[in-house]
Structure formats: structure tokens, C-alpha cells
C-alpha positions as CSV (number, residue, x, y, z in Angstrom):
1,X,29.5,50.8,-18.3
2,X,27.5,47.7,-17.0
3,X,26.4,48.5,-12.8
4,X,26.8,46.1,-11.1
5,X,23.2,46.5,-9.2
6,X,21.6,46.2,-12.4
7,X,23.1,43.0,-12.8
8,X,21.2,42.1,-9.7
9,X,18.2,43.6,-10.6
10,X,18.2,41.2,-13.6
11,X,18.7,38.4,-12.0
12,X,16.2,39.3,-9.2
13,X,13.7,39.9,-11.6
14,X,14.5,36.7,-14.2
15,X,14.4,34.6,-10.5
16,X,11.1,36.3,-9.9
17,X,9.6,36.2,-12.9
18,X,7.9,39.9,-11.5
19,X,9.4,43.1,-11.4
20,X,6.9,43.8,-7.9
21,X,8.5,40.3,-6.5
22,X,12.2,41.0,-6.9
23,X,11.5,44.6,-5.6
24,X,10.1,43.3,-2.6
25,X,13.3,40.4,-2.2
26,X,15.8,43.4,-3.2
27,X,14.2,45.9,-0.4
28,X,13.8,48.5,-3.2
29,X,10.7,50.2,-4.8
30,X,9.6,49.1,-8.1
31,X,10.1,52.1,-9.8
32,X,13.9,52.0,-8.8
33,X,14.4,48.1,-9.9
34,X,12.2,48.7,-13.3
35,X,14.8,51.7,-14.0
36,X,17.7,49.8,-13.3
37,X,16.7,47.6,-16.0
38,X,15.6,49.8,-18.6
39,X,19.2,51.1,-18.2
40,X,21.0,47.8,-18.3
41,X,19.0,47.4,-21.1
42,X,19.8,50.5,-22.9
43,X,23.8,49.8,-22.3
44,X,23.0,46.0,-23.4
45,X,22.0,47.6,-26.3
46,X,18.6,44.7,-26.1
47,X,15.5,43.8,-24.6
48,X,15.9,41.4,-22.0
49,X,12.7,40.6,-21.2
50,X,9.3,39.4,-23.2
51,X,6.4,41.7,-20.9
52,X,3.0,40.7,-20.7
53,X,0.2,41.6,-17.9
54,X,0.9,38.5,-16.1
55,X,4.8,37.7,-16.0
56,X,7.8,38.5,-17.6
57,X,10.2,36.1,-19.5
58,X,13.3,36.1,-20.8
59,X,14.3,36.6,-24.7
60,X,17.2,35.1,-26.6
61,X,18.9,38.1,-25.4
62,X,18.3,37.8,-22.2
63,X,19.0,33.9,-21.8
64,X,22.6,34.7,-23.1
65,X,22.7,37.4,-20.3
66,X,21.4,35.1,-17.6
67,X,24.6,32.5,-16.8
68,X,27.1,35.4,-17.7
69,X,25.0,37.7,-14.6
70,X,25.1,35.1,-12.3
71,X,28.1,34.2,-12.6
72,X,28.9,38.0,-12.3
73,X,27.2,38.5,-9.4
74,X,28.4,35.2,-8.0
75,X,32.1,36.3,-8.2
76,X,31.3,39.4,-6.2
77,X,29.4,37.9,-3.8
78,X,32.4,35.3,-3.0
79,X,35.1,38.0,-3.3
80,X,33.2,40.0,-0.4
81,X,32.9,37.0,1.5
82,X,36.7,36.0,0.9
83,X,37.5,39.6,2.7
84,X,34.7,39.2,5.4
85,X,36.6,35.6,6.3
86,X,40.2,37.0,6.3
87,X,38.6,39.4,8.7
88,X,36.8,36.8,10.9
89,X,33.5,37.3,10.1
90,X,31.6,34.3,8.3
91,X,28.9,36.1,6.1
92,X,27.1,36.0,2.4
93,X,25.4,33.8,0.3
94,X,25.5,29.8,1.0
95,X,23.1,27.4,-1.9
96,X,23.1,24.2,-0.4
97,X,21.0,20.8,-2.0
98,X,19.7,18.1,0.5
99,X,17.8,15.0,0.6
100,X,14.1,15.5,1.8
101,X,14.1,13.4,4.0
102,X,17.4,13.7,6.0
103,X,17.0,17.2,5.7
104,X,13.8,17.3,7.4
105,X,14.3,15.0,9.8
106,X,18.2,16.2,11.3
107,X,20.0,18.6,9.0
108,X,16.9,21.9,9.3
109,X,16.9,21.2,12.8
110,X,20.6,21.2,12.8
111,X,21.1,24.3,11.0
112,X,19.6,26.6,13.3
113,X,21.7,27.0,16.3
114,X,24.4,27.7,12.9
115,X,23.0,30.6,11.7
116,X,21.4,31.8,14.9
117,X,25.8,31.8,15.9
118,X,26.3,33.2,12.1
119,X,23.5,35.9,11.5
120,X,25.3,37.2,8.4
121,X,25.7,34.5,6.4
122,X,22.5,33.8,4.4
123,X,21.9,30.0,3.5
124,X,19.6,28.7,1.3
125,X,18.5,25.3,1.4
126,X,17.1,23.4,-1.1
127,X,15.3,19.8,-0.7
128,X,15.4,17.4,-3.2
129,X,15.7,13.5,-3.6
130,X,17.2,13.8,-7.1
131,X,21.0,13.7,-7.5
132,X,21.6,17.5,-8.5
133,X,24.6,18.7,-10.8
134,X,26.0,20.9,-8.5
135,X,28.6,22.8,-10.9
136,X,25.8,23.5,-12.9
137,X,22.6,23.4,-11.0
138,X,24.7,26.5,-8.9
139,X,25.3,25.0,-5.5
140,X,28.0,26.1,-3.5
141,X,27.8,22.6,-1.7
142,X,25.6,19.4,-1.7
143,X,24.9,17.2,1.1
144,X,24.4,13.5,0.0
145,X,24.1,10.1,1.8
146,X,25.6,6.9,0.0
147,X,28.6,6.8,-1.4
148,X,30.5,9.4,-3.5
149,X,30.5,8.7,-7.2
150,X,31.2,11.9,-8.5
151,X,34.6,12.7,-9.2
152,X,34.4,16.4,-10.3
153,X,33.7,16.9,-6.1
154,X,35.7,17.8,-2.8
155,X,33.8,15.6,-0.3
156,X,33.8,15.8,3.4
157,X,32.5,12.9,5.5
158,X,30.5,14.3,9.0
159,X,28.2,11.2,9.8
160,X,28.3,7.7,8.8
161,X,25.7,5.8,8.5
162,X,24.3,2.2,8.3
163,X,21.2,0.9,6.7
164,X,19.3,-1.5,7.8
165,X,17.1,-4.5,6.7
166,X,13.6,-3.8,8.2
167,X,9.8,-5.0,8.3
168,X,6.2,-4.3,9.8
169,X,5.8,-7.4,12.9
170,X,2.4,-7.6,11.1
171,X,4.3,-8.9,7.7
172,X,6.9,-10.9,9.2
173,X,4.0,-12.8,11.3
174,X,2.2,-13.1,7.4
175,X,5.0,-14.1,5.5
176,X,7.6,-15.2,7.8
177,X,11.3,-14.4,8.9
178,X,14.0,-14.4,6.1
179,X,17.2,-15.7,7.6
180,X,19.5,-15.8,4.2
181,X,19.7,-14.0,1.2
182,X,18.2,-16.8,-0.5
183,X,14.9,-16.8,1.6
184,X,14.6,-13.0,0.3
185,X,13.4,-13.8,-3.0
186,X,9.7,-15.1,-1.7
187,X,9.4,-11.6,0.2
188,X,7.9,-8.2,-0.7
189,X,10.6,-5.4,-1.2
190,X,10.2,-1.6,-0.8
191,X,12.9,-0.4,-3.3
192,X,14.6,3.6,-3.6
193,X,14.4,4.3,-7.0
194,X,17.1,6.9,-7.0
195,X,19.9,4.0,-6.4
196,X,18.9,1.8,-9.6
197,X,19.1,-1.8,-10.0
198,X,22.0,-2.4,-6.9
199,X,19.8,-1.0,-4.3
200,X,19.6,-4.0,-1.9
201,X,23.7,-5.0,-1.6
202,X,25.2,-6.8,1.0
203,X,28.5,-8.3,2.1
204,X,29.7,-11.4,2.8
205,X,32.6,-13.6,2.8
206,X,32.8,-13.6,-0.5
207,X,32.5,-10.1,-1.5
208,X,29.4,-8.0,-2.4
209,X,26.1,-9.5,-3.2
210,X,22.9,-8.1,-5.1
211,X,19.3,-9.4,-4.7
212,X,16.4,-8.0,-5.9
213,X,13.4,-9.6,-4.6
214,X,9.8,-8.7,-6.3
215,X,8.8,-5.1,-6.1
216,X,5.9,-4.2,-3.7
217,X,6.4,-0.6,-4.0
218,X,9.4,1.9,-6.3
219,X,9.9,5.8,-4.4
220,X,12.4,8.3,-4.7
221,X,12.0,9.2,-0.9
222,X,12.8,7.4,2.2
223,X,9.8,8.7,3.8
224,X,7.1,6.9,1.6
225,X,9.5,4.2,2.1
226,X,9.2,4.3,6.1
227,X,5.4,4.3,5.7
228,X,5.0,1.6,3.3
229,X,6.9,-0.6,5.9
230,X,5.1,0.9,9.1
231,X,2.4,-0.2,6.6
232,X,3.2,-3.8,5.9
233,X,3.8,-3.7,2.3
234,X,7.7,-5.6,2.7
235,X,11.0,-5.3,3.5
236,X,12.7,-2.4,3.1
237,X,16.6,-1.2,3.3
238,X,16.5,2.4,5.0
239,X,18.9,4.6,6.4
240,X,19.7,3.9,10.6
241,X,18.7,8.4,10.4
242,X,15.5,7.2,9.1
243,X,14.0,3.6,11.3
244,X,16.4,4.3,14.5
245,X,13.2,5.6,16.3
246,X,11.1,2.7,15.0
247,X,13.2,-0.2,15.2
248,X,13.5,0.9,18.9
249,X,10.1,1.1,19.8
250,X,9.6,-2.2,18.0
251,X,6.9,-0.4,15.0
252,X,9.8,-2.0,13.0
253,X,12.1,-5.1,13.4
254,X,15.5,-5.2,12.4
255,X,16.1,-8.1,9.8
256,X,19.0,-10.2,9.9
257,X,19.9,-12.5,6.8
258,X,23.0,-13.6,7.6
259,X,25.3,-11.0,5.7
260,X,25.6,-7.3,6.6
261,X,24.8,-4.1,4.3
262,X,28.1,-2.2,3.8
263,X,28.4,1.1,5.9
264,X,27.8,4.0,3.9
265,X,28.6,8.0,4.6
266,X,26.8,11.3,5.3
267,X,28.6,13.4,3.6
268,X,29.1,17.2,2.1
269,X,30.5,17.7,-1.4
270,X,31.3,20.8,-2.9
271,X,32.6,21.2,-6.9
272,X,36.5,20.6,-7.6
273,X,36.4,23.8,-9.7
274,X,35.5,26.3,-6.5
275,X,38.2,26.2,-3.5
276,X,36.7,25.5,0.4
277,X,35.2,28.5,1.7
278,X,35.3,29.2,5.7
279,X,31.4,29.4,5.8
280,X,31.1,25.9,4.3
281,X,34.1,24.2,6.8
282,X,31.9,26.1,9.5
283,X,29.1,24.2,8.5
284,X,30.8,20.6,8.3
285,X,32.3,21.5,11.9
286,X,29.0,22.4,13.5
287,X,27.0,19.6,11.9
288,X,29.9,17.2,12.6
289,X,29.2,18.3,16.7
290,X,25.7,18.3,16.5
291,X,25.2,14.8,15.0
292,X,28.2,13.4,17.1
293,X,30.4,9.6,16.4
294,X,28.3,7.3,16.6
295,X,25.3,9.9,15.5
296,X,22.7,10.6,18.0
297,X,20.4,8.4,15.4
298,X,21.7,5.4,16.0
299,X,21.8,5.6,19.7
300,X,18.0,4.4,20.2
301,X,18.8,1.4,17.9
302,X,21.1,0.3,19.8
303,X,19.4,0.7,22.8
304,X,16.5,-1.2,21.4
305,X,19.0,-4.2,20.2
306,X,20.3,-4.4,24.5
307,X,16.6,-4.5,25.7
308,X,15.8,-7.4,23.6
């Protein structure tokens, strides 16, 4: 009969890449992990894993094991969790997926005070600017800004937010003011390559309008984005969580053309297939407090807009 902490030890180990490494993550010695898997093995009835005398990989047999394991182990992990919530207690494993920069800038700051009130749950957090799968990248939940395209997701809104049209003094004093959509096209943009051609859209009276002024610069993070503006390079349409601090303190000016960018969400989406757990409407709760309605980012914008 398959154990069930051989299982683990599998996945530790195909995680790992090391037997050493996942018997250091797993707390045990690596003569227990390495005979957990010589017996999973042996009731497998196959070798799981190529061995050489720098890492260890995974064989046809053992690839057809992995998503079967984790899944497995998953299940478990959930069902223990389930009983620790009808009990009260939040705890167990939470995968979460983030943009870099928001997640650097507000959501790791915002997750501490949540653990440090919910020791027992165990969150990990994983940065990235590209649009993940999450069904089947693993996540239990993703946390994206923009608006929600995917219709395989549960979504819960806990900050909106605005971009906003922005530019180095130094450039506007070289190439001038744009007042109109029109005057965009003889300016410089700084474009997000993770949106695709209908990056810069705004709204008028008339419904939505594209523009796609010459490219200075193409990144997939809002960071590089914020520096190549601080920089001078063009205009570029960033998040309010991003430029609040800067178009405050005047490092950037807010650009208005005459037509306003649509208001977009913050938002945390978790697959249709997997019902809400308590740990992840915790979360939305506490980071729904933390970043408030209007969110703390946009205060010293507006402050900056009443001084001037």
C-alpha cells in the first residue's frame, strides 16, 4: 500500500532536485527520506528517479507519478485544513502568484501582520509579471491588477485602481505638453509588454480609444517602467500603486490629454474548479483593511493634485 509520507518524500525530493535538500525542508535525516523512497519505489514497482553525483531527475516513470502525487498530497493537505477551519483555526498550505512589482511595493509588506495573526497557515508567495495558469501552474489563488479575462476564475475585487498618464518635468520641458490624444503621437511612450497592442486606452465621449505612440522602451515590469520615466525616456501609463509617491513629490507630472484612462481593479482570483477556502477569504479581508477605499496609494496623489 502506497504511504502517504512517501508521497511527500517524492515530491520533496522531485521539488528539490536533492535527496540532502528535501531532508533538510522535510525536518528529517536523509537516510529516513532516501528509505521512504526506495520503498515507494519498490511498491511502484519502478524507478523514479535518474541518480547521478550531482542531482537527481525524474524518469518516464516518475513524470507520470509527479501530477498524480501532487495532487495526492494536495487533497490531504486541503482536507486537513477544511477540519482545521470548521474548528476555527486557519492553518496549511497557501501558493499564491503576484506581480513583482505590486508585490514588492504593498502586498509583502501587507502580508505580515496576516501571518504574524495566522502562524499556522504557511503561504508561499511567488513573484512574477507573467500571467500564470493558475489551475495548472498549482496556485491556490492569484493576485492580478487589470481587468479579469479569465473566465475559468472566482475573482474578488480588494483595491481599485487608476492609472495614470505620466512624464519626467525634464521631457515635458524637451518635447512639450500633450493636451489631446492627437498631440500623443509626436511623443516618446514607455509601453507594458504584458498587455499587448491595447496598452494605452482611454475613454471618451465616444467610447474607448487606442493610441500607440512610437516606442521608446517595451518591459514586462512596472518598475523598469517607473525608472525609464524618472529617467526621461517618455510618457508612460502606470498604475496610481506605482507613481502616487512620485507624482506627489513632483519627480513625475501627471498628464492630462483630455480623456481619462478607465479605472481598473486589484484583485484576487482563485480557479472555478476549487471552492473558497477560509484561509484565502482571510486574506482578501485583511488586505482589503490594510490597503483601505480609496487605497492608502492614492492618498499622496491627491494630495499633490490640492497643493498645486
Amino acid at each position: 500500500m502506497l504511504k502517504l509520507d512517501g508521497i511527500a518524500g517524492f515530491l520533496a525530493i522531485a521539488e528539490s532536485e536533492s535527496i540532502s535538500a528535501a531532508a533538510r525542508r522535510l525536518g528529517l535525516s536523509k537516510s529516513v527520506l532516501s528509505e521512504r523512497l526506495t520503498e515507494l519505489e519498490r511498491t511502484l514497482g519502478g524507478v523514479l528517479f535518474h541518480r547521478t553525483t550531482r542531482r537527481l531527475s525524474l524518469t518516464e516513470d516518475g513524470a507520470a507519478f509527479l501530477e498524480r502525487a501532487q495532487r495526492i498530497v494536495g487533497e490531504v493537505n486541503e482536507a486537513a485544513a477544511e477540519i482545521a477551519e470548521r474548528r476555527g483555526t486557519l492553518k496549511g498550505p497557501l501558493r499564491i502568484s503576484a506581480p513583482v512589482t505590486f508585490g514588492r511595493m504593498h502586498l509583502g509588506p501587507a502580508l505580515c501582520p496576516f501571518l504574524a495573526k495566522h502562524p499556522d497557515i504557511s503561504l508561499t508567495l511567488e513573484l512574477d509579471d507573467r500571467r500564470v495558469d493558475a489551475a495548472a501552474d498549482g496556485f491556490d489563488a492569484v493576485i492580478r491588477h487589470g481587468v479579469i479575462e479569465d473566465s475559468r476564475l472566482v475573482a474578488f475585487r480588494f483595491a481599485r485602481s487608476q492609472r495614470v498618464l505620466v512624464a519626467s518635468p525634464a521631457y515635458l520641458k524637451r518635447q512639450g505638453t500633450p493636451a489631446s490624444l492627437v498631440d500623443l503621437a509626436s511623443h516618446k511612450a514607455i509601453y507594458y509588454l504584458n498587455r499587448g497592442a491595447a496598452d494605452w486606452s482611454f475613454l471618451d465621449r465616444r467610447g474607448r480609444s487606442f493610441v500607440r505612440p512610437p516606442a521608446a522602451l517595451r518591459v514586462n515590469n512596472g518598475d523598469v517602467m517607473k525608472e525609464a520615466a524618472l529617467a526621461g525616456l517618455g510618457l508612460a501609463l502606470l498604475p496610481s500603486f506605482i507613481v502616487g509617491k512620485e507624482v506627489a513629490n513632483g519627480t513625475l507630472r501627471a498628464v492630462d490629454v483630455g480623456v481619462r484612462v478607465p479605472e481598473e481593479a486589484i484583485y484576487v482570483a482563485h480557479p472555478e474548479s476549487r471552492r473558497t477556502s477560509a484561509k484565502l477569504r482571510a486574506l482578501v479581508a485583511s488586505l482589503k483593511e490594510t490597503f483601505g477605499d480609496p487605497p492608502y496609494w492614492d492618498a499622496p496623489a491627491a494630495a499633490g493634485k490640492k497643493r498645486r
